[in-house]
TORVEX-351876 format. One record per residue: residue number from 1; residue in three letters; x, y, z of N, C-alpha, C, O in turn. Coordinates in steps of 0.2 Angstrom, whole numbers, always signed. Layout:
<nodes>
+-----+-----+-------+-------+-------+-------+-------+-------+-------+-------+-------+-------+-------+-------+
:   k :   r :   n.X :   n.Y :   n.Z :  ca.X :  ca.Y :  ca.Z :   c.X :   c.Y :   c.Z :   o.X :   o.Y :   o.Z :
+-----+-----+-------+-------+-------+-------+-------+-------+-------+-------+-------+-------+-------+-------+
: NUM : Ala :     X :     Y :     Z :     X :     Y :     Z :     X :     Y :     Z :     X :     Y :     Z :
...
+-----+-----+-------+-------+-------+-------+-------+-------+-------+-------+-------+-------+-------+-------+
</nodes>
This chain:
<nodes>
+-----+-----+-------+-------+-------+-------+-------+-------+-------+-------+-------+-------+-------+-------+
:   k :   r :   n.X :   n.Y :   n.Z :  ca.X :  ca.Y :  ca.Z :   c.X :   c.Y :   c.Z :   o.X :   o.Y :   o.Z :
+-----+-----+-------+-------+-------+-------+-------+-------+-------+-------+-------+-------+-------+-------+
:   1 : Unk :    +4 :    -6 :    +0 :    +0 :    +0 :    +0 :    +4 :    +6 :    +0 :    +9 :    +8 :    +4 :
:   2 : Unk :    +1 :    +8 :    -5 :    +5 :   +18 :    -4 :    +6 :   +21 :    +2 :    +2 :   +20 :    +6 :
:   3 : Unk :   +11 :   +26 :    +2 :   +11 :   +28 :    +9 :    +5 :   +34 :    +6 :    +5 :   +35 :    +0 :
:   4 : Unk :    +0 :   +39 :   +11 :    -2 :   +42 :    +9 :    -5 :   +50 :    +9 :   -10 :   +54 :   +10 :
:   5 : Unk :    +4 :   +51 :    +8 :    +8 :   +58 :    +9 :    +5 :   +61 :    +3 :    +4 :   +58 :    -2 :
:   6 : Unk :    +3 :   +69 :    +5 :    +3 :   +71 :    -3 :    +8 :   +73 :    -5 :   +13 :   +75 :    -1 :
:   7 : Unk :    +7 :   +72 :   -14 :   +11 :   +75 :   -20 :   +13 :   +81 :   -20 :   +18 :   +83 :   -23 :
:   8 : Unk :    +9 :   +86 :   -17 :    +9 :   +91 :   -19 :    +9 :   +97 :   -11 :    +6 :   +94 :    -7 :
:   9 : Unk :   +11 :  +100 :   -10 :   +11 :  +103 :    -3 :   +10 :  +110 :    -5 :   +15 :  +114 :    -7 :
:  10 : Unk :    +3 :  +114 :    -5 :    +4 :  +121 :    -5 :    +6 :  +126 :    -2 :    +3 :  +127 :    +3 :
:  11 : Unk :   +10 :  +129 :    -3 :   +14 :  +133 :    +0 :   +12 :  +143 :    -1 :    +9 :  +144 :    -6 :
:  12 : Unk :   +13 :  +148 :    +2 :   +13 :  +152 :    -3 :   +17 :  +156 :    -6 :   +24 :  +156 :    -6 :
:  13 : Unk :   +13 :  +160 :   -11 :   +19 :  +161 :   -15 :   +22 :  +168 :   -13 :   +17 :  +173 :   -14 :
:  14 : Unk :   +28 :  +170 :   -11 :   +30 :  +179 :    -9 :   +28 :  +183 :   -14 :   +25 :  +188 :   -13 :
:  15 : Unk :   +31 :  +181 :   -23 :   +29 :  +184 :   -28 :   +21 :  +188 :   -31 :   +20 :  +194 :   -33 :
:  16 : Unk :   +18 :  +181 :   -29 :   +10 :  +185 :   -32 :    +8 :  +188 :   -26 :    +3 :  +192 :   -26 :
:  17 : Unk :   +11 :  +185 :   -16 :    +7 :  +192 :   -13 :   +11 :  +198 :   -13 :    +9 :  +203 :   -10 :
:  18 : Unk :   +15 :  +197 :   -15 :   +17 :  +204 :   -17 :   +16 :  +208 :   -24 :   +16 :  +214 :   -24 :
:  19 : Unk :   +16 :  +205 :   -30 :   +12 :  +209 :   -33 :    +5 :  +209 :   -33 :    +2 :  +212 :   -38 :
:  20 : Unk :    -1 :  +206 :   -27 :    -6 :  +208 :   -26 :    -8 :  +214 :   -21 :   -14 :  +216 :   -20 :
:  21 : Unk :    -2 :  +214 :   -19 :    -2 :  +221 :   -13 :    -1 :  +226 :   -15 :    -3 :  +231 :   -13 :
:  22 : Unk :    +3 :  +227 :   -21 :    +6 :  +232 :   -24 :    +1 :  +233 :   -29 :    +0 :  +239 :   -30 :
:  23 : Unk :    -5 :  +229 :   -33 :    -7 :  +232 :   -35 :   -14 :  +234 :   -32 :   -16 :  +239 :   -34 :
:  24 : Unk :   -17 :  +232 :   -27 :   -22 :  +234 :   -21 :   -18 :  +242 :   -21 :   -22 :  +246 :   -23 :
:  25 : Unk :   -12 :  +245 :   -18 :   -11 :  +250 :   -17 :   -12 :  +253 :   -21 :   -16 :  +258 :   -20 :
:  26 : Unk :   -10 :  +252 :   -28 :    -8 :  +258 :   -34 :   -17 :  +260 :   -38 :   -18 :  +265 :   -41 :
:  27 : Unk :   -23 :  +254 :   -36 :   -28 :  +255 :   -37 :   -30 :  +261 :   -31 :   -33 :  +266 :   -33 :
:  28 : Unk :   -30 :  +259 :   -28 :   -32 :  +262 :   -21 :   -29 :  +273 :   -21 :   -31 :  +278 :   -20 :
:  29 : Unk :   -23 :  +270 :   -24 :   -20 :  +279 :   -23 :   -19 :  +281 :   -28 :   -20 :  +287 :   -28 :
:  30 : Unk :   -17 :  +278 :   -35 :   -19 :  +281 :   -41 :   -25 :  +286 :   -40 :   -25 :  +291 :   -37 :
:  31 : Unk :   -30 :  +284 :   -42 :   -39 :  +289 :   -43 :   -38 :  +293 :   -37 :   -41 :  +299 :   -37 :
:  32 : Unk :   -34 :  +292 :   -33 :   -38 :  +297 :   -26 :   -33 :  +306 :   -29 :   -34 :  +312 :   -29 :
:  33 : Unk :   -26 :  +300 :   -31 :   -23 :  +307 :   -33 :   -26 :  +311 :   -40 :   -27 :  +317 :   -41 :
:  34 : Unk :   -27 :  +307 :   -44 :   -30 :  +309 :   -50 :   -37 :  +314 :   -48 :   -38 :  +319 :   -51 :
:  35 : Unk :   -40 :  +312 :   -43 :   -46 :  +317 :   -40 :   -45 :  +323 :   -37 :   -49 :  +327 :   -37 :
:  36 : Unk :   -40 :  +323 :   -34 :   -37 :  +330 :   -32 :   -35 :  +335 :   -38 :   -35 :  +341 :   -38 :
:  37 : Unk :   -32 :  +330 :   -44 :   -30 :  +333 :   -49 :   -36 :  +337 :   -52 :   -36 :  +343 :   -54 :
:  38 : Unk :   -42 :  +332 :   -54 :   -48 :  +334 :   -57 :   -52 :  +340 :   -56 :   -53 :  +344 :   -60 :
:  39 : Unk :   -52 :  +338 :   -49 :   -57 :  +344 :   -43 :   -51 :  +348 :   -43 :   -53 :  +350 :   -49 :
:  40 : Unk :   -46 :  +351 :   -43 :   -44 :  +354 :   -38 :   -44 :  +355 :   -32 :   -46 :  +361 :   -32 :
:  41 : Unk :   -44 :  +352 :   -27 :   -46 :  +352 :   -20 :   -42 :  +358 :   -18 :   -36 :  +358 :   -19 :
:  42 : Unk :   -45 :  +363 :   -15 :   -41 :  +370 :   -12 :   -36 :  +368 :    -6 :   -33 :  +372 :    -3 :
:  43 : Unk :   -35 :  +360 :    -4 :   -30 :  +362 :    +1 :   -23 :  +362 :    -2 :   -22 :  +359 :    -7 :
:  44 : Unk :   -18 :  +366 :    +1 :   -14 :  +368 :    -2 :   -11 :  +361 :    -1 :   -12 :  +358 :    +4 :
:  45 : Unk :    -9 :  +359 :    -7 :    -1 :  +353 :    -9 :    -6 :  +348 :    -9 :    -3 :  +343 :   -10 :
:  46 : Unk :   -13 :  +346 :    -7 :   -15 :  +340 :    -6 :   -12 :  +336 :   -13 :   -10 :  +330 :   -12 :
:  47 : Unk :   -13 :  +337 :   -19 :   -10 :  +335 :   -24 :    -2 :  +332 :   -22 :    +1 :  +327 :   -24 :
:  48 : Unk :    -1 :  +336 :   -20 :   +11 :  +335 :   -19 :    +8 :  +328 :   -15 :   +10 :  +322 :   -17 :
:  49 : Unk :    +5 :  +332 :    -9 :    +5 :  +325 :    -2 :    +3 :  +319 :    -7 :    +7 :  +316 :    -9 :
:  50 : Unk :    -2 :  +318 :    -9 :    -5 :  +311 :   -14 :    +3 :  +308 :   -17 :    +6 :  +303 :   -15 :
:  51 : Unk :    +4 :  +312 :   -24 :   +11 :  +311 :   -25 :   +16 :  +308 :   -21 :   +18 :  +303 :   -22 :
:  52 : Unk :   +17 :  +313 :   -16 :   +24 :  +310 :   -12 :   +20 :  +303 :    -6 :   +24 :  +299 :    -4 :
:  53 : Unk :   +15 :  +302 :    -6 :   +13 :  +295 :    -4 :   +14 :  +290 :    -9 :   +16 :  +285 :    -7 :
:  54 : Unk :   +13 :  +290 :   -15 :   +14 :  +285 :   -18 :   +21 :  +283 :   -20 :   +24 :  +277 :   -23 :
:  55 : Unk :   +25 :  +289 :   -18 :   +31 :  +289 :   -21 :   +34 :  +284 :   -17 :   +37 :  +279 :   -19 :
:  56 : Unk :   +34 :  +286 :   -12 :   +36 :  +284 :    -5 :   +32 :  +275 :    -5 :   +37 :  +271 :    -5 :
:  57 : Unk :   +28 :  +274 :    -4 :   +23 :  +268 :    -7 :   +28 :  +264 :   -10 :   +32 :  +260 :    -8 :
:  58 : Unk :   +26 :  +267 :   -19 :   +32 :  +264 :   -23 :   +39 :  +263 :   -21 :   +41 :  +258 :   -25 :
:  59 : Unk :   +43 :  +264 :   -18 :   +50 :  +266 :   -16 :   +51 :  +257 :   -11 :   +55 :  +253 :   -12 :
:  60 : Unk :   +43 :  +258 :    -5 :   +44 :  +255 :    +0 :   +41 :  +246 :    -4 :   +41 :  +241 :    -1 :
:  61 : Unk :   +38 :  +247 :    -8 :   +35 :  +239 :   -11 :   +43 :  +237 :   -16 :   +46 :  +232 :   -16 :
:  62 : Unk :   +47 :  +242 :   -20 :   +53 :  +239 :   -22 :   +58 :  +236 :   -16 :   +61 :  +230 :   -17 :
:  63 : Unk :   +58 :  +240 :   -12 :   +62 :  +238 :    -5 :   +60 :  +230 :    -4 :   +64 :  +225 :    -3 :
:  64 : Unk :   +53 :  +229 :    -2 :   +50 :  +223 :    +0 :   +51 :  +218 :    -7 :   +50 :  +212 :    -6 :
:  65 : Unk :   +52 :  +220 :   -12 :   +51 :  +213 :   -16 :   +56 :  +209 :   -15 :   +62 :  +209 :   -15 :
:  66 : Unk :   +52 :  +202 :   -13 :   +54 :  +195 :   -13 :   +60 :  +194 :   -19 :   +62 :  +188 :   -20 :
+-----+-----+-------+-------+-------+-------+-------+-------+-------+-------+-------+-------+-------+-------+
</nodes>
């Protein structure tokens, strides 16, 4: 009789949660900056701060890639 280990052991993968994280954010803060852009929102730099959050964002998911 077979021993009746599986063949297969799921594991997960670092790769796809990390480009599921990064894409969850880039949805998430993309449009938000684009809407600051649209409207013009009168707070001063709200547009910069969006910017400089994604940058920062981007910067910190290159860091973390597997």
């Amino acid at each position: 009789m077979r021993d009746r280990q599986p063949i297969h052991s799921p594991v997960p993968n670092p790769e796809a949660s990390h480009a599921a994280t990064d894409g969850v954010l880039n949805a998430l803060m993309g449009p938000a900056e684009r809407t600051a852009f649209l409207f013009g929102w009168p707070s001063p730099g709200l547009a910069d701060e969006y910017s400089a959050t994604i940058d920062r964002m981007n910067t910190e998911m290159t860091r973390l890639k597997p």
